[in-house]
N, C-alpha and C positions, 0 to 999 in steps of 0.2 A: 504494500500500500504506500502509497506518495502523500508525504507530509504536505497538508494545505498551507500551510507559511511560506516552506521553503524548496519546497518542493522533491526533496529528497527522497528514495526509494527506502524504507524501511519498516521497522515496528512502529507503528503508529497508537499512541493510545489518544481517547477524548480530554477535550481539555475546554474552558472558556480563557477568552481574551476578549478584552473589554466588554462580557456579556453574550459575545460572538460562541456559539457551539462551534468546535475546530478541533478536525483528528493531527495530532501534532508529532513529531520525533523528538524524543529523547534528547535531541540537543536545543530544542526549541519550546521543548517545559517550560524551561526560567518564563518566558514572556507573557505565561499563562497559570493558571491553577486546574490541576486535574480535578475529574469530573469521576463519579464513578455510574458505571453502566449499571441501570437495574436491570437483575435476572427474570429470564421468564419464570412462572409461577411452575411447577413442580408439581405439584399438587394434583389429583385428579377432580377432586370436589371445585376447586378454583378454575381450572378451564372447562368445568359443565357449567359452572354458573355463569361464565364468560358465554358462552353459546346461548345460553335462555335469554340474551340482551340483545342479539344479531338480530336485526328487523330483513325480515324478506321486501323487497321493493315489490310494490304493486303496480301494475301496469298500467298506466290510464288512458284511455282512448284521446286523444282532445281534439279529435272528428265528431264526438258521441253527437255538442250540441248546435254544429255547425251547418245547421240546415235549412238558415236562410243567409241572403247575402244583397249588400245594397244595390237597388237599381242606376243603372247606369246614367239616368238621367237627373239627380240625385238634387244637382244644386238647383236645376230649373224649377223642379217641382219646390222646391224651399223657398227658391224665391218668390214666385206665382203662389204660393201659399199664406204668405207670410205677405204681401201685394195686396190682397186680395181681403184679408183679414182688417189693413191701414193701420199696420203696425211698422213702424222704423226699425232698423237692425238694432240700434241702441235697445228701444223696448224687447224687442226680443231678446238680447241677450242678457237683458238683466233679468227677466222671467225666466231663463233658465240657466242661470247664474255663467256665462261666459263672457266673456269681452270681444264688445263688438268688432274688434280685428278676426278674431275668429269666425265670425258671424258672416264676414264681408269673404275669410278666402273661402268658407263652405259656398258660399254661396254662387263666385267666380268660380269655382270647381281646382283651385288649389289647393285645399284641405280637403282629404275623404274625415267625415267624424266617425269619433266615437261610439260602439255599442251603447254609452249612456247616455251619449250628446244625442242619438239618433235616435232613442226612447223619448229624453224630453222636446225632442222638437214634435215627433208624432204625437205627443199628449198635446203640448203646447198649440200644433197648427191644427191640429184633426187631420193627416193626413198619413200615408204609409209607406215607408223609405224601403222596407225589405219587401224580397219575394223569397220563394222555394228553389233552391238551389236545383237545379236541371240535372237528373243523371244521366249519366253516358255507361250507355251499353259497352260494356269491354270483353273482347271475346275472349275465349280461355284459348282457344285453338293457335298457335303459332306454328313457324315452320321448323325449328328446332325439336321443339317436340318436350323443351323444358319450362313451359308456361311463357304469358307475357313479358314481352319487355318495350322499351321506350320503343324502338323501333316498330315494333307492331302495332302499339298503339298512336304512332303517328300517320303510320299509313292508313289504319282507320280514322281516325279524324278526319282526314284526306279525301274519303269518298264519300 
C-alpha cells in the first residue's frame, strides 16, 4: 500500500492529520496521530441483529400516476380563459398565489406549469389543462426474436 503523504510503497497504518483520515508510513506518523481501526463484530448474535436492520428497497413504479398530460395548446386556453373571465394577470396571480412574471411566460408559452400551478388555474378559470395520455400499441414481435427494442419501435411509429 502507498502512503497518502508521501507516497511511499509500504506498511501503511491509519492515522488523522489535521482531522484528515490518512493511511500513513511509519516515517510519516510524527505528522499525525494514529487512529485505531474498529474490528468487525465476532459475534454471531451481533451480525443477526445487524441483518434485522437491512431494509429491502421497494420498487416504485413512478409511471403508476402519470396518466394525464398537458394539452399542447396550454397557454392559449389560459389566456382566452383568464380574457374572458376580465381578470389581469396581476389578479390572477395573486389568486393563486404566483407572480405575475410567471403568469405572463405561462401564458407566452415559455413556462410549461406546474402539476399545482395547473390545478389552481383549472379551479381558478373553470377550465381543463390535462387530457388522457394516448397509448401506443407496441408490438412484442421483433426480428431478433429477443423482444422490442428502440429500433423496432421507431419503425412502428413510422407507419
Amino acid at each position: 500500500m502507498e502512503c497518502e503523504l508521501c507516497g511511499r510503497s509500504c506498511e501503511c497504518r491509519p492515522a488523522a492529520v489535521d482531522g484528515v483520515r490518512m493511511m500513513l508510513c511509519p516515517g510519516c506518523m510524527k505528522h499525525g496521530k494514529g487512529i485505531k481501526v474498529p474490528t468487525a463484530p465476532t459475534t454471531m448474535g451481533t451480525n443477526k441483529s445487524m441483518l434485522g436492520r437491512i431494509r429491502k428497497h421497494r420498487v416504485k413504479d413512478v409511471y403508476k400516476d402519470m396518466d394525464k398530460e398537458l394539452v399542447p395548446n396550454f397557454n392559449e386556453i389560459i389566456k382566452n380563459a383568464r380574457q374572458k373571465k376580465g381578470i389581469s394577470r396581476e389578479d390572477l396571480g395573486f389568486k393563486i398565489g404566483e407572480r405575475t412574471v410567471t403568469i405572463s411566460k405561462i401564458e407566452n408559452g415559455d413556462l410549461k406549469p406546474s402539476d399545482k400551478i395547473i390545478k389552481q388555474l383549472e379551479k381558478e378559470l373553470g377550465i381543463s389543462l390535462l387530457e388522457e395520455v394516448k397509448s401506443i400499441s407496441l408490438g412484442t414481435s421483433s426480428s431478433n426474436g429477443r423482444g422490442l427494442t428502440l429500433g423496432d419501435f421507431i419503425k412502428t411509429e413510422k407507419k
